[in-house]
C-alpha positions as CSV (number, residue, x, y, z in Angstrom):
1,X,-32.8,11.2,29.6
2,X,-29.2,10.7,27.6
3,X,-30.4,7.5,26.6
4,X,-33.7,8.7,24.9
5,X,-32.2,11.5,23.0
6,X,-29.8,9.5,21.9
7,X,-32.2,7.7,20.3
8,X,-34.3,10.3,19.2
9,X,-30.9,11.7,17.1
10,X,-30.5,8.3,15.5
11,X,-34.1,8.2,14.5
12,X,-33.7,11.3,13.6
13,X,-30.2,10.6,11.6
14,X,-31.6,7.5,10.4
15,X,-34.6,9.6,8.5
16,X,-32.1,12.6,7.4
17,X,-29.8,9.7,5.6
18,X,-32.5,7.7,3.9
19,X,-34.2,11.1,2.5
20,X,-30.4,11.7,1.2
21,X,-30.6,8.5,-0.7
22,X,-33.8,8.4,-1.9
23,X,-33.1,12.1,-3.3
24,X,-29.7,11.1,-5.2
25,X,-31.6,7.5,-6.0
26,X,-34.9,8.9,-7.3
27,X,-34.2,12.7,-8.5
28,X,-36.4,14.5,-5.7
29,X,-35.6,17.5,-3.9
30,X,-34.7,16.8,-0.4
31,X,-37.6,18.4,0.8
32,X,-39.7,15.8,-1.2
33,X,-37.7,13.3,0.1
34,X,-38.0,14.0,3.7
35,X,-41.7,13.5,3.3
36,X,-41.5,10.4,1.1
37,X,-39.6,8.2,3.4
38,X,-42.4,7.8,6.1
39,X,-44.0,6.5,3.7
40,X,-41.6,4.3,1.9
41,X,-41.0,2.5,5.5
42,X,-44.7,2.5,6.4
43,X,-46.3,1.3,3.7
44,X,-43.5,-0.4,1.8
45,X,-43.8,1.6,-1.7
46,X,-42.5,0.0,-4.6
47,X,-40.7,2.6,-6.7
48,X,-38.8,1.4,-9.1
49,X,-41.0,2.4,-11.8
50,X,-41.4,6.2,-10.9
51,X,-37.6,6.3,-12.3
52,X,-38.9,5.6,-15.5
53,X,-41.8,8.0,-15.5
54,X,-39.0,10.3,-14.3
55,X,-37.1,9.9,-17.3
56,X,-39.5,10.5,-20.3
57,X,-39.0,12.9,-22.5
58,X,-41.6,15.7,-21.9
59,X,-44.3,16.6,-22.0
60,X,-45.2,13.7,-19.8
61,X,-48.8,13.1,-18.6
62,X,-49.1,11.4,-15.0
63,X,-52.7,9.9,-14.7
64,X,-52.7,8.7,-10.7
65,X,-56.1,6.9,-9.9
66,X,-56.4,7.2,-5.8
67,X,-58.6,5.1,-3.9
68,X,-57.5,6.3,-0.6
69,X,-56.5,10.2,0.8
70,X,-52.9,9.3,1.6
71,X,-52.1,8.7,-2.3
72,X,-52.6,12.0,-3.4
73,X,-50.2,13.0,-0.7
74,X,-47.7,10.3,-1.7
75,X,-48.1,11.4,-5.4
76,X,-47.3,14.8,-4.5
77,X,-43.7,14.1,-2.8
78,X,-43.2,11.6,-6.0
79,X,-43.4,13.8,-8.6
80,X,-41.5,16.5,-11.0
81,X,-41.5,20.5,-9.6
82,X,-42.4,21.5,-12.7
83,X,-45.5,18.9,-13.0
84,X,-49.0,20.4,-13.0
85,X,-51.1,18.8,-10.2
86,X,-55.1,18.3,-10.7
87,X,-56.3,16.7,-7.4
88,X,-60.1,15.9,-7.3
């Protein structure tokens, strides 16, 4: 019983300190980064370039073609609070 909490609160540690990261690295809020790291580890997102659409001056237009429901999802923990979201 010790044993599996005790890996349940490094999972859970483990999750907690990569949202911290990825919330300094890519400007979210940590909320948004607590849902973006599933997934970053699941699907193995490539996001280098969301720093850069980050970064623009404003007004900024995000176009996001989806071909699958969990990228409208994934879009949503990506992007500015201030961002108006049109999801089809």
């Amino acid at each position: 019983m010790i044993l599996t909490l005790a890996l349940l609160a490094g999972l859970v540690f483990a999750w907690l300190l990569i949202a911290v990261i990825e919330r300094f690295r890519l400007d979210l809020r940590f909320t948004q980064a607590l849902l973006y790291v599933p997934f970053k580890l699941v699907y193995r997102i490539a996001d280098n370039r969301i720093r850069i659409a980050r970064s623009a001056n404003t007004p900024v237009i995000y176009v996001i073609s989806h071909q699958s429901r969990i990228e409208p999802a994934l879009m949503l923990s990506l992007l500015p609070d201030d961002t108006l979201h049109i999801l089809d």
